[in-house]
Each structure stands twice: as C-alpha cells, then as structure tokens.
PDB file of N, CA, C, O and CB in Angstrom:
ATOM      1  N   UNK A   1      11.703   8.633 -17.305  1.00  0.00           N
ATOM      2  CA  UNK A   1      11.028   7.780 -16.348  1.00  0.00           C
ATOM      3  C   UNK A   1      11.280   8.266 -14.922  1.00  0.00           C
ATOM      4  O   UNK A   1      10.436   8.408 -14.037  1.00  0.00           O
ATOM      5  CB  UNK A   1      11.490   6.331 -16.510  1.00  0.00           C
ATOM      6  N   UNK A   2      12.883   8.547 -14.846  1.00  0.00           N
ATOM      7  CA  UNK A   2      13.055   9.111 -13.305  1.00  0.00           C
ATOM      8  C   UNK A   2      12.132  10.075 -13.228  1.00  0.00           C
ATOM      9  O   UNK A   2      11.102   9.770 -12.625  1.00  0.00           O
ATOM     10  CB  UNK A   2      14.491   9.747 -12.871  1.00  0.00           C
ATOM     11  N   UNK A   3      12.219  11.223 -13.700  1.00  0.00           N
ATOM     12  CA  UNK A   3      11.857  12.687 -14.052  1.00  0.00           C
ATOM     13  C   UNK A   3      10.321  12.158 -13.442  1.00  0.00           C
ATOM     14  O   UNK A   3      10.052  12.405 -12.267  1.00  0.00           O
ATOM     15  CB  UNK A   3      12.071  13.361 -16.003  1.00  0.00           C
ATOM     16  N   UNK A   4       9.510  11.548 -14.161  1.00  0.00           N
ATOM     17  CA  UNK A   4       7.896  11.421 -14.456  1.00  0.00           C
ATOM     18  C   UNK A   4       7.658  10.892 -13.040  1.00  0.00           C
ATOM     19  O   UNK A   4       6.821  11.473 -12.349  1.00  0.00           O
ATOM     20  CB  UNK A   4       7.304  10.261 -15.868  1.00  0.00           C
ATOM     21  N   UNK A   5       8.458   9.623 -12.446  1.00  0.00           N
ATOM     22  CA  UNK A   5       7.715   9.391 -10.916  1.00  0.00           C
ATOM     23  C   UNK A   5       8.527   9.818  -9.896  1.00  0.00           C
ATOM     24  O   UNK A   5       7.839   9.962  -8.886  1.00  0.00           O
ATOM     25  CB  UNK A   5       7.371   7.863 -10.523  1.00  0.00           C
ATOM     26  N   UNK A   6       9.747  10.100  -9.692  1.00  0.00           N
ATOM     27  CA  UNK A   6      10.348  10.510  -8.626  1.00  0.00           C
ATOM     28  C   UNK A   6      10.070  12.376  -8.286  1.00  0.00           C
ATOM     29  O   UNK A   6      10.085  12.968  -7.207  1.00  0.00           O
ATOM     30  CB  UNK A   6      11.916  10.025  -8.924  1.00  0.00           C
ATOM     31  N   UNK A   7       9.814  12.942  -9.797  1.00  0.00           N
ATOM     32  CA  UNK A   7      10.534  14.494  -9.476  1.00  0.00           C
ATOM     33  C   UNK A   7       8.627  14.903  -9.807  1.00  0.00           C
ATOM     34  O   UNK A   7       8.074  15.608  -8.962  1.00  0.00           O
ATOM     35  CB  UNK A   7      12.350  15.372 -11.012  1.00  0.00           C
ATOM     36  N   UNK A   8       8.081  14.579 -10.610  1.00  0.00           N
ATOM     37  CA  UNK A   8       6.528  15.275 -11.244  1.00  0.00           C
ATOM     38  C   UNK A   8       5.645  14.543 -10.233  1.00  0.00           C
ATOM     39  O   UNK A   8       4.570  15.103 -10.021  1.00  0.00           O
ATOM     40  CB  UNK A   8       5.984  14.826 -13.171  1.00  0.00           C
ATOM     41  N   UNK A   9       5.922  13.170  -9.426  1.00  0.00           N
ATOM     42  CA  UNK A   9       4.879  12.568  -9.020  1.00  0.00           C
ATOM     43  C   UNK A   9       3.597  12.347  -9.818  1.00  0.00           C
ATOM     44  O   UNK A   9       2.436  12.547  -9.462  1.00  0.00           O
ATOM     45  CB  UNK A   9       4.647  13.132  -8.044  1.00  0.00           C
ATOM     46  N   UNK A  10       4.089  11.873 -11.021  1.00  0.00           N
ATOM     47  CA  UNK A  10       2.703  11.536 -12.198  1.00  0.00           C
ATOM     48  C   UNK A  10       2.965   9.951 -12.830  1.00  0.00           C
ATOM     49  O   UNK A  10       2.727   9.693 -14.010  1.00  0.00           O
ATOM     50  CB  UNK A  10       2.738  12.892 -13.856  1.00  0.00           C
ATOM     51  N   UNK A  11       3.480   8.957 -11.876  1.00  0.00           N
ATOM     52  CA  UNK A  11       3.375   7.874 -12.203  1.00  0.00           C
ATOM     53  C   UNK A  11       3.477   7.146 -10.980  1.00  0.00           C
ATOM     54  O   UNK A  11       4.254   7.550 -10.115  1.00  0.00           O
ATOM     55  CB  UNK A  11       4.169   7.596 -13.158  1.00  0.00           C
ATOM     56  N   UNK A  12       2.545   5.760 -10.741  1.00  0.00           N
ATOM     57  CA  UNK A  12       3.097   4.867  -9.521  1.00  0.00           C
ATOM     58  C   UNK A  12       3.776   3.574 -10.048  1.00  0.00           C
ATOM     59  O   UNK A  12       4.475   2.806  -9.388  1.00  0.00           O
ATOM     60  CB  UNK A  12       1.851   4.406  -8.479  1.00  0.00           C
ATOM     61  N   UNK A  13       3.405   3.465 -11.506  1.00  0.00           N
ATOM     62  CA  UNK A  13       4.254   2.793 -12.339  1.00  0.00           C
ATOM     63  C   UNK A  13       5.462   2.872 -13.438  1.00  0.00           C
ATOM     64  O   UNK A  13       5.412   3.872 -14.153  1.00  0.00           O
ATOM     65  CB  UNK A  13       3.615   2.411 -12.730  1.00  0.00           C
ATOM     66  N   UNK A  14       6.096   2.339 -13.579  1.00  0.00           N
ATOM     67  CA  UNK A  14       7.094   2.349 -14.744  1.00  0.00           C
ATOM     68  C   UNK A  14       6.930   1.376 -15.682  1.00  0.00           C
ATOM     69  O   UNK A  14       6.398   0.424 -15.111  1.00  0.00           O
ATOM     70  CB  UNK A  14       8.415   2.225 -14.333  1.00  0.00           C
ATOM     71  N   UNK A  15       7.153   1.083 -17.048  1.00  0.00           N
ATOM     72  CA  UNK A  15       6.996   0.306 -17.854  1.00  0.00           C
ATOM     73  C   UNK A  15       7.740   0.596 -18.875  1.00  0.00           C
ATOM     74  O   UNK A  15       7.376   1.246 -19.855  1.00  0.00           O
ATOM     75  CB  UNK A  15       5.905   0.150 -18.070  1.00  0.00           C
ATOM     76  N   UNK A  16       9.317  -0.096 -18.599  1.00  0.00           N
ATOM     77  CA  UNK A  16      10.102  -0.056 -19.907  1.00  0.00           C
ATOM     78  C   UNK A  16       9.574  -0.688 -21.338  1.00  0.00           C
ATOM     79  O   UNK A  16       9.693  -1.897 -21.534  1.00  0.00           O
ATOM     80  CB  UNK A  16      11.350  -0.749 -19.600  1.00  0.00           C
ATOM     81  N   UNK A  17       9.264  -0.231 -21.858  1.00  0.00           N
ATOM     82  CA  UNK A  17       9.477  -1.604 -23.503  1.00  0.00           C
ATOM     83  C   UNK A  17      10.103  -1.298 -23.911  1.00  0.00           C
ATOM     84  O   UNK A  17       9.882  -0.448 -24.774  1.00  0.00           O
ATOM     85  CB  UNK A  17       8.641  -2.000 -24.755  1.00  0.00           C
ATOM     86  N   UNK A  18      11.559  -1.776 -23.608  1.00  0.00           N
ATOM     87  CA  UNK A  18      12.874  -2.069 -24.320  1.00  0.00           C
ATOM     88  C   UNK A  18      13.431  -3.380 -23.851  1.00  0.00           C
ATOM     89  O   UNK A  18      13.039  -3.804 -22.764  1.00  0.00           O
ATOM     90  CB  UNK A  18      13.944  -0.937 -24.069  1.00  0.00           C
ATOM     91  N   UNK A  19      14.229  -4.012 -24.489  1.00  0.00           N
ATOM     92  CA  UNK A  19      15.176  -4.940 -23.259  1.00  0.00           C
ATOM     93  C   UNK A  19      16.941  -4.773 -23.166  1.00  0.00           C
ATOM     94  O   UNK A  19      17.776  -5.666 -23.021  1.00  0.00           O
ATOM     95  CB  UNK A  19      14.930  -6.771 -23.657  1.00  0.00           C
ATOM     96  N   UNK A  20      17.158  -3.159 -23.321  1.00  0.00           N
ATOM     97  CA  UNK A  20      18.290  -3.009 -23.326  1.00  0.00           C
ATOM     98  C   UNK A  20      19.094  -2.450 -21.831  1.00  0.00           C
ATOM     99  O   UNK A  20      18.955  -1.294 -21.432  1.00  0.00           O
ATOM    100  CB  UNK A  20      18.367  -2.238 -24.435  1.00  0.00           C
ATOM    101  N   UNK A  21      19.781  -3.291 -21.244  1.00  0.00           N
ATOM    102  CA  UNK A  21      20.247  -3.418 -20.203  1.00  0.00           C
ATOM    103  C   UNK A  21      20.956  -2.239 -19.292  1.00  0.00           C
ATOM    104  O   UNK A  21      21.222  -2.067 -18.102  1.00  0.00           O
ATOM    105  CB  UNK A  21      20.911  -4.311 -20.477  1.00  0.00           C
ATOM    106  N   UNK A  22      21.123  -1.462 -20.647  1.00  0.00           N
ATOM    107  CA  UNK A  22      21.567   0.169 -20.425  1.00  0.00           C
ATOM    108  C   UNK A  22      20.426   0.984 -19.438  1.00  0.00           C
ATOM    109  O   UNK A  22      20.804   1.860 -18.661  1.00  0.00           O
ATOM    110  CB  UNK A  22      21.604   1.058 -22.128  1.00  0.00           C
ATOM    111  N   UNK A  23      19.141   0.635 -19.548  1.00  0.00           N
ATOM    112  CA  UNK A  23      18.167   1.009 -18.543  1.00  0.00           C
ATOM    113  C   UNK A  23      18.151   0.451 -17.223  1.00  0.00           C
ATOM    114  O   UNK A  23      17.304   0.923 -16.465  1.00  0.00           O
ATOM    115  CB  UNK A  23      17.008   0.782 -19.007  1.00  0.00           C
ATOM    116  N   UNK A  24      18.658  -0.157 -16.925  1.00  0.00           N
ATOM    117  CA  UNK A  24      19.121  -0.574 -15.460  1.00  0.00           C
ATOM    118  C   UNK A  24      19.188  -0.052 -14.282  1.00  0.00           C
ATOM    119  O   UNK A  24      18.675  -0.343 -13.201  1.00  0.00           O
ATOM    120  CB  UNK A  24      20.079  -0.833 -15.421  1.00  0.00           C
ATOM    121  N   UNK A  25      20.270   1.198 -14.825  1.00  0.00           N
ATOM    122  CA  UNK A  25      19.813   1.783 -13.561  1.00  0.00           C
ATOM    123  C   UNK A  25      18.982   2.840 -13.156  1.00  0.00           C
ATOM    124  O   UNK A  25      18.791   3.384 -12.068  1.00  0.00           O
ATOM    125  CB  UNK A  25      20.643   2.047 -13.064  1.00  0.00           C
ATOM    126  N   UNK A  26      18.626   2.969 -14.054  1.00  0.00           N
ATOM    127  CA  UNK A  26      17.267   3.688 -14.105  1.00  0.00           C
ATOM    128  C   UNK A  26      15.925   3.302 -13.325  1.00  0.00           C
ATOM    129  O   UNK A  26      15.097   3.971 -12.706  1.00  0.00           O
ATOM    130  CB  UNK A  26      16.905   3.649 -15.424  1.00  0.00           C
ATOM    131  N   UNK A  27      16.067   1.838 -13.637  1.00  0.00           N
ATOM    132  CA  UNK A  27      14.764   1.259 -13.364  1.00  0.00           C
ATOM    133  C   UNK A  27      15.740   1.277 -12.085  1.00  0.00           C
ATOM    134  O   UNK A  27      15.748   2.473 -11.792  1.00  0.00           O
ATOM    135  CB  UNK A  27      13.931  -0.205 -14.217  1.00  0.00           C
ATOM    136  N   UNK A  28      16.366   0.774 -11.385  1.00  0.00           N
ATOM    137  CA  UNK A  28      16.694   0.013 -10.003  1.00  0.00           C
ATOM    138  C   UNK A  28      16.589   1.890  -8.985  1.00  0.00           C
ATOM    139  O   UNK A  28      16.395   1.851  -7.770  1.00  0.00           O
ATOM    140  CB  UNK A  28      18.902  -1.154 -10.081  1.00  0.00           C
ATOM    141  N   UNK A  29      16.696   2.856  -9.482  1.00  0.00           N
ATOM    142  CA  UNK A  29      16.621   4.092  -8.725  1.00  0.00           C
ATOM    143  C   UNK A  29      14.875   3.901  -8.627  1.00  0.00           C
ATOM    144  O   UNK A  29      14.340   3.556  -7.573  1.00  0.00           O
ATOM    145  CB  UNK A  29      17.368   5.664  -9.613  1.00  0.00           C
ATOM    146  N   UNK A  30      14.283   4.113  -9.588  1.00  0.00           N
ATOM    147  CA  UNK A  30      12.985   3.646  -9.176  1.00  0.00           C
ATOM    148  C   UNK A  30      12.437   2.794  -8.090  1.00  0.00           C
ATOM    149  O   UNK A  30      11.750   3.131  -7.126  1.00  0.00           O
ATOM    150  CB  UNK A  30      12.635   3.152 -10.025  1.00  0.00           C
ATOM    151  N   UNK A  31      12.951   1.433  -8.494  1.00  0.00           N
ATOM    152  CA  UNK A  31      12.367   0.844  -7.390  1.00  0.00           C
ATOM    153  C   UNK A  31      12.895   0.898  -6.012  1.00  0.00           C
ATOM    154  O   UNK A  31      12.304   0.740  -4.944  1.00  0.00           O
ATOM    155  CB  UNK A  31      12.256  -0.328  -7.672  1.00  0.00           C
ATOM    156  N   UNK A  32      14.404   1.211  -6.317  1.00  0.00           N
ATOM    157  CA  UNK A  32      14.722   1.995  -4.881  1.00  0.00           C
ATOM    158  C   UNK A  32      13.579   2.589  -3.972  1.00  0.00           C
ATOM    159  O   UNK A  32      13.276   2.297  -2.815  1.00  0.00           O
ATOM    160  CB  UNK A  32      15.603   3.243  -5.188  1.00  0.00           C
ATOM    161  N   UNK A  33      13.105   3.394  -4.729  1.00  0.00           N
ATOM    162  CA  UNK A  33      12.757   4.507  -4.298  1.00  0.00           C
ATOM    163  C   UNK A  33      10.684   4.142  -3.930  1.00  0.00           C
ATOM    164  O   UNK A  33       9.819   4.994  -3.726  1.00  0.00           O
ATOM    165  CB  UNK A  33      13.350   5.784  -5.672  1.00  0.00           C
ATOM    166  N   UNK A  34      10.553   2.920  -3.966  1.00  0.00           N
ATOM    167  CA  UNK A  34       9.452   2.284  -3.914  1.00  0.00           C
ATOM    168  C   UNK A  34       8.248   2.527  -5.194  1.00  0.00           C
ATOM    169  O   UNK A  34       7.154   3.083  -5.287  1.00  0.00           O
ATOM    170  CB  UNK A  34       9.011   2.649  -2.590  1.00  0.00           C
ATOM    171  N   UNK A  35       8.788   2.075  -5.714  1.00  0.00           N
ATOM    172  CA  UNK A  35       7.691   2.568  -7.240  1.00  0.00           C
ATOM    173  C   UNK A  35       7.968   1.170  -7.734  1.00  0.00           C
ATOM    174  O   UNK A  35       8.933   0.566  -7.265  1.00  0.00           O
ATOM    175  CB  UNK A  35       8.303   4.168  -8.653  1.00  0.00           C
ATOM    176  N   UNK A  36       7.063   0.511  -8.806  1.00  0.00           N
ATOM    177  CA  UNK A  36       6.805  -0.551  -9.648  1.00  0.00           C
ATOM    178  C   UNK A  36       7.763  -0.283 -10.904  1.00  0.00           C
ATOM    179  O   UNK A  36       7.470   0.637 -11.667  1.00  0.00           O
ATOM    180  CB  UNK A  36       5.231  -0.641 -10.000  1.00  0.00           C
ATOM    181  N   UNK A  37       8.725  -0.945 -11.099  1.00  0.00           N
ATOM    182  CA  UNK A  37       9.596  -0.939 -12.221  1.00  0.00           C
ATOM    183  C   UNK A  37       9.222  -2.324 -13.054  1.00  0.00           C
ATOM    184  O   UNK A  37       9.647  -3.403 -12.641  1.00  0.00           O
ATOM    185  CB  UNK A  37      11.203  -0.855 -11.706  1.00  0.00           C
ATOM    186  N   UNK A  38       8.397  -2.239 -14.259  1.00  0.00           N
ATOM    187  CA  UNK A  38       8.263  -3.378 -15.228  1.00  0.00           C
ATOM    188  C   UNK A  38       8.942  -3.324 -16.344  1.00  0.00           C
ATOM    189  O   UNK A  38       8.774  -2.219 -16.859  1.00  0.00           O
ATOM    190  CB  UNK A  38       7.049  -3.583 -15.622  1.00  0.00           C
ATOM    191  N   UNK A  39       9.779  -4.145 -17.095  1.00  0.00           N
ATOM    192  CA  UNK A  39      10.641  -4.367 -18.284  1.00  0.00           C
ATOM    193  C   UNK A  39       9.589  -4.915 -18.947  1.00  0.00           C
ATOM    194  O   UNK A  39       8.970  -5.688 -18.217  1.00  0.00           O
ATOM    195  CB  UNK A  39      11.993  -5.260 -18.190  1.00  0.00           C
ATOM    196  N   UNK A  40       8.988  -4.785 -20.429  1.00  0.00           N
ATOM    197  CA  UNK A  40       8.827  -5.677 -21.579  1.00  0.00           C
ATOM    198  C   UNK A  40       9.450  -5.581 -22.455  1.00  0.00           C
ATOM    199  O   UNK A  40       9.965  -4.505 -22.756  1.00  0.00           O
ATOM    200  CB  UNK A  40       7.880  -5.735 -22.074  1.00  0.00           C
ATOM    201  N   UNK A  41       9.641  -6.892 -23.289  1.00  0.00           N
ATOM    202  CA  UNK A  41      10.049  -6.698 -25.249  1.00  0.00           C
ATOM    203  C   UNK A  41       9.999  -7.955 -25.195  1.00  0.00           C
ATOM    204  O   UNK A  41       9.734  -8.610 -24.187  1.00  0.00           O
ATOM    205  CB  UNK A  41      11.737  -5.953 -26.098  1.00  0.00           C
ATOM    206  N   UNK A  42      10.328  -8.508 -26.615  1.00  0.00           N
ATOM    207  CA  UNK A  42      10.059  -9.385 -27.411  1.00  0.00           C
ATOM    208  C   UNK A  42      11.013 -10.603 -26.970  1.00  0.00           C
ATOM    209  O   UNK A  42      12.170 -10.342 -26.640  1.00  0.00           O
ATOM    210  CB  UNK A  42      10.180  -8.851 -28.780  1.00  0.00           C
ATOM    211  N   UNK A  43      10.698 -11.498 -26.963  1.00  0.00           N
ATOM    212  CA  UNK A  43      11.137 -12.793 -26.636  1.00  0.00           C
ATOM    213  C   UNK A  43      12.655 -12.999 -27.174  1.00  0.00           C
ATOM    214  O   UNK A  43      13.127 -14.116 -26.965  1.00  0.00           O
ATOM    215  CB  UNK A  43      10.120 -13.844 -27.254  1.00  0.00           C
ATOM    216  N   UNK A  44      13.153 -12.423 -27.580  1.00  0.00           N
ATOM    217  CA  UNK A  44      14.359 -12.620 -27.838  1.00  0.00           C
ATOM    218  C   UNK A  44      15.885 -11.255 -27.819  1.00  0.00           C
ATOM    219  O   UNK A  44      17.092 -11.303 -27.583  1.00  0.00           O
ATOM    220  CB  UNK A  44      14.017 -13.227 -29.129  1.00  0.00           C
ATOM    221  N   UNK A  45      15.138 -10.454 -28.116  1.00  0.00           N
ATOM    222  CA  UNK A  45      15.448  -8.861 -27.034  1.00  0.00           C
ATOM    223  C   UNK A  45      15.617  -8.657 -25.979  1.00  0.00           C
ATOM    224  O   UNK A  45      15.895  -7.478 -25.758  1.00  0.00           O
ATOM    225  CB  UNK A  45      14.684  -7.981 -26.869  1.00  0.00           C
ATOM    226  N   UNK A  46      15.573  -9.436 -24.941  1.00  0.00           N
ATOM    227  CA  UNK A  46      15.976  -8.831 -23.641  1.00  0.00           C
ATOM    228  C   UNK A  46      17.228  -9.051 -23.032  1.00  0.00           C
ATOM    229  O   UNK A  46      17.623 -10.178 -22.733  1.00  0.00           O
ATOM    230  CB  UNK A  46      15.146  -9.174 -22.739  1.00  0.00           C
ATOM    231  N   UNK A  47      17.878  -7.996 -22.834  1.00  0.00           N
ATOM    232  CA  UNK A  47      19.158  -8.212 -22.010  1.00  0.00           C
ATOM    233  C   UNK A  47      18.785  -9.676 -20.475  1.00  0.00           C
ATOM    234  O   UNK A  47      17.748  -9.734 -19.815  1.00  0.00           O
ATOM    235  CB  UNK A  47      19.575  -6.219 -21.233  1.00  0.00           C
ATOM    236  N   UNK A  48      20.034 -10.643 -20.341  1.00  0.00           N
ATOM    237  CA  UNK A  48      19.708 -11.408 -19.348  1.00  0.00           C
ATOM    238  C   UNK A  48      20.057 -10.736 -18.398  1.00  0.00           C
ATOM    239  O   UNK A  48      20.394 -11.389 -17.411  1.00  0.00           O
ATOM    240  CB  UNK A  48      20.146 -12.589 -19.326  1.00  0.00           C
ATOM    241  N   UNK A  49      20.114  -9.465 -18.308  1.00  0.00           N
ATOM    242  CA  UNK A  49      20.568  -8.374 -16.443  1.00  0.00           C
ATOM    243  C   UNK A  49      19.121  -8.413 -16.128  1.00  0.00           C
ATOM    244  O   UNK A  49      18.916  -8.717 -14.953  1.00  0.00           O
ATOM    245  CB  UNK A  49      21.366  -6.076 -16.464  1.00  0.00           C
ATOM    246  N   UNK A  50      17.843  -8.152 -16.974  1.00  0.00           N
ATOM    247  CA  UNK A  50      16.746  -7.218 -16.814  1.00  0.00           C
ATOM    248  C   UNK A  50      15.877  -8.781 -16.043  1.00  0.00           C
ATOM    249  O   UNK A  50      15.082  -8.848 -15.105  1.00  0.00           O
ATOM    250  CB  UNK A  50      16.028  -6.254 -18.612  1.00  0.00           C
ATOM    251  N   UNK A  51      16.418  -9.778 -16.861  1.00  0.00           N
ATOM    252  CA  UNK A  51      15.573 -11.521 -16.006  1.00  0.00           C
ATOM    253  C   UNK A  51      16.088 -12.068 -14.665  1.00  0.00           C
ATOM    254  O   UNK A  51      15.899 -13.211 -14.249  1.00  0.00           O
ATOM    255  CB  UNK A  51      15.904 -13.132 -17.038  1.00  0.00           C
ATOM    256  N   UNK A  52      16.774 -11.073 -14.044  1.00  0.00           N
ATOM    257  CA  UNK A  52      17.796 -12.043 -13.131  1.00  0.00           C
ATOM    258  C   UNK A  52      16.811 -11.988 -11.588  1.00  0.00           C
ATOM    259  O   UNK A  52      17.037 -12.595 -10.541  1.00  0.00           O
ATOM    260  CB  UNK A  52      19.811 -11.180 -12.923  1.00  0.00           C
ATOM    261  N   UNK A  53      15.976 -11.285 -11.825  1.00  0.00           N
ATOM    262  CA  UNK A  53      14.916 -11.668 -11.032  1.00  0.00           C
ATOM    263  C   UNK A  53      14.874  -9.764 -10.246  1.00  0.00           C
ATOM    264  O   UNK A  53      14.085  -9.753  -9.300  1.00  0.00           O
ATOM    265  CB  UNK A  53      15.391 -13.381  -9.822  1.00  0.00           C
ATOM    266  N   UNK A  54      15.322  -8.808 -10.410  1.00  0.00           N
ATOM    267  CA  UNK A  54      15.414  -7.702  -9.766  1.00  0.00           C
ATOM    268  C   UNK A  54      14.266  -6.971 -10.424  1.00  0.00           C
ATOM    269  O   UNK A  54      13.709  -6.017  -9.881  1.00  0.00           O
ATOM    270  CB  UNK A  54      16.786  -7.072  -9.825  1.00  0.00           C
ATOM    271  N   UNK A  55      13.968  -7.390 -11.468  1.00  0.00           N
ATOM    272  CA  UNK A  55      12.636  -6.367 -12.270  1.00  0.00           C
ATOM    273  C   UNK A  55      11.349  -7.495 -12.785  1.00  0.00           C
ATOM    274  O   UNK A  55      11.436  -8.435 -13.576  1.00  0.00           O
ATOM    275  CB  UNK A  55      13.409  -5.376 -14.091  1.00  0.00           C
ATOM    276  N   UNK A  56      10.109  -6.973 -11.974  1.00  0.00           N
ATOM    277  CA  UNK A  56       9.287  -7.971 -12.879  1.00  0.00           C
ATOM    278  C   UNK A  56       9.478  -7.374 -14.652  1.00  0.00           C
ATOM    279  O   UNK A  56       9.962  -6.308 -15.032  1.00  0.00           O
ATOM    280  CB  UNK A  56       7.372  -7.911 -12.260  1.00  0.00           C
ATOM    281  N   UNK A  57       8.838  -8.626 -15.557  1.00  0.00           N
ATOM    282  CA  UNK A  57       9.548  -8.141 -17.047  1.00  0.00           C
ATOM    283  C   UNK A  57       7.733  -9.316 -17.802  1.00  0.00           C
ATOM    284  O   UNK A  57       7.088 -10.167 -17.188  1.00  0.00           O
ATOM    285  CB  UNK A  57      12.167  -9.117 -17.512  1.00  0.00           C
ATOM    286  N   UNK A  58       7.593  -8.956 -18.780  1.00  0.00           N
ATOM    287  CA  UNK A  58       6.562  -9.101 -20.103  1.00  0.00           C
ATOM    288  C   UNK A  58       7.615  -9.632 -20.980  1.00  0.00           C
ATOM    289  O   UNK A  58       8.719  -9.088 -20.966  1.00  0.00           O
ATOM    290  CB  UNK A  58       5.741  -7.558 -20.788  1.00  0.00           C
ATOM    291  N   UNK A  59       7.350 -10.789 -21.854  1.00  0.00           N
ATOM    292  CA  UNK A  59       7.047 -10.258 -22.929  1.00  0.00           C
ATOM    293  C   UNK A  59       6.562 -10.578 -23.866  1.00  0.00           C
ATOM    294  O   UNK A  59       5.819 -11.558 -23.925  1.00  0.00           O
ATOM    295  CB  UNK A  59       7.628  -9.921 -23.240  1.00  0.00           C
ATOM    296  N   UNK A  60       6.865  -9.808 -24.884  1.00  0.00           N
ATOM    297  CA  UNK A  60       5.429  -9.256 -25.928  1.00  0.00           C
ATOM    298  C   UNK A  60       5.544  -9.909 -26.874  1.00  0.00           C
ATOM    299  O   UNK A  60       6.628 -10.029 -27.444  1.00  0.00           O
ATOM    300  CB  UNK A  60       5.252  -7.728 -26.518  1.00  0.00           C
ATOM    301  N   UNK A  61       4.133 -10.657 -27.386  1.00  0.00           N
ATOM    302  CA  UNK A  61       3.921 -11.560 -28.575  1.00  0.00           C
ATOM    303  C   UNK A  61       3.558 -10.631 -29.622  1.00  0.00           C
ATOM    304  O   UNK A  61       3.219  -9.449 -29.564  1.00  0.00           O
ATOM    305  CB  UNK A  61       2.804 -12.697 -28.379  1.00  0.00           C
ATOM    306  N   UNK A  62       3.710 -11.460 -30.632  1.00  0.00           N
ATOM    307  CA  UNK A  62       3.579 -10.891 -32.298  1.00  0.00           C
ATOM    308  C   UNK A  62       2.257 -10.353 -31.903  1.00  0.00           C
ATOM    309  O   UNK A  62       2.162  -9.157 -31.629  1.00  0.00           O
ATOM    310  CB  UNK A  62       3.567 -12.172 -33.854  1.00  0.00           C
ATOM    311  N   UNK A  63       1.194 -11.165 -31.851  1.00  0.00           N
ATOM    312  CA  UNK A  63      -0.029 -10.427 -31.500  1.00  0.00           C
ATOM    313  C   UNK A  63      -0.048  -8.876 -30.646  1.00  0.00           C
ATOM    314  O   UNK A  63      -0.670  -7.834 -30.856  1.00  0.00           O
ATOM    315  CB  UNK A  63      -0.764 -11.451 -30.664  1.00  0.00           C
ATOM    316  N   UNK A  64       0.769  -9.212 -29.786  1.00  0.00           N
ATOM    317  CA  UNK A  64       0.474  -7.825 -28.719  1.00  0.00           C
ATOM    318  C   UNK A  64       0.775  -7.005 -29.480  1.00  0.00           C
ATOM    319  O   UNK A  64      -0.078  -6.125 -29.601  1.00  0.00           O
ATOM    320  CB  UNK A  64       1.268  -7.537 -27.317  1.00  0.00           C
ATOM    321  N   UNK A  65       2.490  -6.789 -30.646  1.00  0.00           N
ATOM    322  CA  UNK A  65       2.504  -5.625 -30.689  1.00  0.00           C
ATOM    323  C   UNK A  65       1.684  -5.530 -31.966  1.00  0.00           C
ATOM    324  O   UNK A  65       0.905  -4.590 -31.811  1.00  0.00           O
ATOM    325  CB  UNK A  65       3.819  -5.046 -30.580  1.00  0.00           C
ATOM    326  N   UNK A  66       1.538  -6.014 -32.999  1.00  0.00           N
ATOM    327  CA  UNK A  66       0.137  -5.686 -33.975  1.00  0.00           C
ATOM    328  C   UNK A  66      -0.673  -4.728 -33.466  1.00  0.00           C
ATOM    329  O   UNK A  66      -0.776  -3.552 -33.815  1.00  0.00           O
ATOM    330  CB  UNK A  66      -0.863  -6.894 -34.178  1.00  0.00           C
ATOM    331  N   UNK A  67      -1.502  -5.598 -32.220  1.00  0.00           N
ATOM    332  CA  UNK A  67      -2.401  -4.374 -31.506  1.00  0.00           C
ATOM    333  C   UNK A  67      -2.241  -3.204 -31.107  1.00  0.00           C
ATOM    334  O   UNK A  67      -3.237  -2.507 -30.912  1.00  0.00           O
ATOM    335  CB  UNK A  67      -2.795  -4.587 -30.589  1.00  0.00           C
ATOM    336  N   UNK A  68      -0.790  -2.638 -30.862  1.00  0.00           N
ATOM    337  CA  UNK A  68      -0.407  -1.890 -30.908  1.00  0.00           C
ATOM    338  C   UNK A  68       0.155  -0.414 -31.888  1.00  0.00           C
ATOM    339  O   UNK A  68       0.662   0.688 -31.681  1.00  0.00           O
ATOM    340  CB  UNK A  68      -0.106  -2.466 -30.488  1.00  0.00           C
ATOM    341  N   UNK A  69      -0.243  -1.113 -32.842  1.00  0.00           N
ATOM    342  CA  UNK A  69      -0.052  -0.096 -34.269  1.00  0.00           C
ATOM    343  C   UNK A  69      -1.252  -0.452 -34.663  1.00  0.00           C
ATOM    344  O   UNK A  69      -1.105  -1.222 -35.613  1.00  0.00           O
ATOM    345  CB  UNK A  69       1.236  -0.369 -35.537  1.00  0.00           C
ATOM    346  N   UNK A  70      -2.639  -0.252 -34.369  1.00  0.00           N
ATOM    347  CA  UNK A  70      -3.615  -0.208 -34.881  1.00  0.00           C
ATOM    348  C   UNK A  70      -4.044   1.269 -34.955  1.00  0.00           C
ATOM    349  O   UNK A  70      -5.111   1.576 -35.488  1.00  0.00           O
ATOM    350  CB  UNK A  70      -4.375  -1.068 -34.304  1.00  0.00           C
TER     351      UNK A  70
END
C-alpha cells in the first residue's frame, strides 16, 4: 500500500479489507502523507484501534462479500 501511493504514485486511495490492527501504521503513514486511508471487514473483525475515529472504516455485509466471489 505504502509502495503503490507514496513511492509509484498509482493510487489517491487506500482501501484496507482487513480489520487487523497490525496495519496501522501503515495506513496512518499514508494519511500522513495526505492520501485517503479506508479500513473495511466484517462486522465483527475489526480491531477497536482501526474505529477510534483516525481511519474512515466499511463494513462489509454477507451480501457485499458474496458479490464479491462472483
């Protein structure tokens, strides 16, 4: 994610789908760095670091990810 918008300039967004809290600072160098850092996962998966209000965050209903393995 760093790599793709800070160093290639080929993203103005980020979009974790994970909710593991270990990505943290990953995402927070991002938005440091003025770029859109978004967290999604599943309603019961998400680390409470990623909700504490520092990252907007999704998340994803049974439906969404279905649509997603189509």
């Amino acid at each position: 994610m760093i790599r793709k918008t800070l160093v290639d300039k080929e993203c103005d967004a980020c979009i974790l789908i994970s909710g593991d809290a270990d990505f943290i600072t990953a995402m927070q160098i991002i938005k440091d760095s003025g770029f859109e850092a978004i967290t999604c996962c599943v309603k019961m998966g998400h680390a409470s670091e990623l909700k504490e209000g520092k990252f907007r965050y999704l998340i994803l209903k049974k439906d969404d990810l279905e649509k997603c393995l189509k």
